[in-house]
C-alpha angles and dihedrals in degrees: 000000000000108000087238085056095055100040088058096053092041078049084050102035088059100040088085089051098050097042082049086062104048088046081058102061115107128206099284092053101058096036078059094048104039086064097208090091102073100125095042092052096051081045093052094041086049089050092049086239091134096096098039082048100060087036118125090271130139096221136181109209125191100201125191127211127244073251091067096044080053095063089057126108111279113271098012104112091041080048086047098045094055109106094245092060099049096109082071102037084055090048098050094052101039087055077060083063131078113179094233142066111261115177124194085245093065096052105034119127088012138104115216156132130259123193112224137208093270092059105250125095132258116213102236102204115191105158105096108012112323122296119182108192094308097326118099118232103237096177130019140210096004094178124224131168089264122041127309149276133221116194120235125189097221138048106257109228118211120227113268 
């Protein structure tokens, strides 16, 4: 067997592999790789969110982009990720979070609420782009093992 020949089954061999590892990133994992995500994933490693996070799910995660912590008020997520305010900090991600899979498919066109992991409801609005309370949806079903996020480009408040 030619060395050419060899080289190209040991490429194909591994294609499969390598397409089975990237199916099995959670979210985490691709909040971490994508590289835009700085600020949320501090913020969810300050929260002890990490192990919920790579949990089975499904999940649903509105992330929003470094951009988007950006666009807060000076000093508050230095002021969030400090241990004392962790109860908030808890409470702003997980209202990022709805505990099913919700794909752009199944709300497009539709106006609608999803309750989220902090217990209050995000108004899902499809019917002309994508609004999530007042955050745009920039990008759209990245997929993960084990559920999917949609990008947002600001920080969702819950309701006090």
């Amino acid at each position: 067997m030619k060395l050419g020949t060899f080289a190209a089954i040991a490429l194909a061999l591994t294609l499969p592999i390598a397409s089975a590892r990237a199916e099995t990133k959670d979210v985490v994992d691709v909040a971490v790789e994508a590289g835009s995500f700085n600020t949320l994933v501090t913020a969810i490693k300050a929260a002890g969110l990490v192990d919920t996070l790579k949990g089975k799910g499904p999940f649903t995660v509105f992330a929003p982009t470094d951009a988007a912590f950006a666009k807060l008020p000076k000093g508050t997520v230095e002021d969030l990720l400090k241990p004392e305010n962790k109860e908030k900090l808890v409470a702003i991600l997980t209202y990022h979070v709805v505990p099913s899979k919700i794909m752009s498919g199944d709300i497009a066109g539709k106006k609608t609420m999803a309750k989220t992991v902090e217990g209050d409801e995000l108004t899902v609005d499809a019917t002309s782009g994508v609004k999530i309370d007042e955050a745009t949806v920039t990008s759209a079903d990245v997929a993960a093992s084990n559920g999917v996020i949609h990008v947002i480009d600001t920080v969702l408040m819950p309701n006090d």
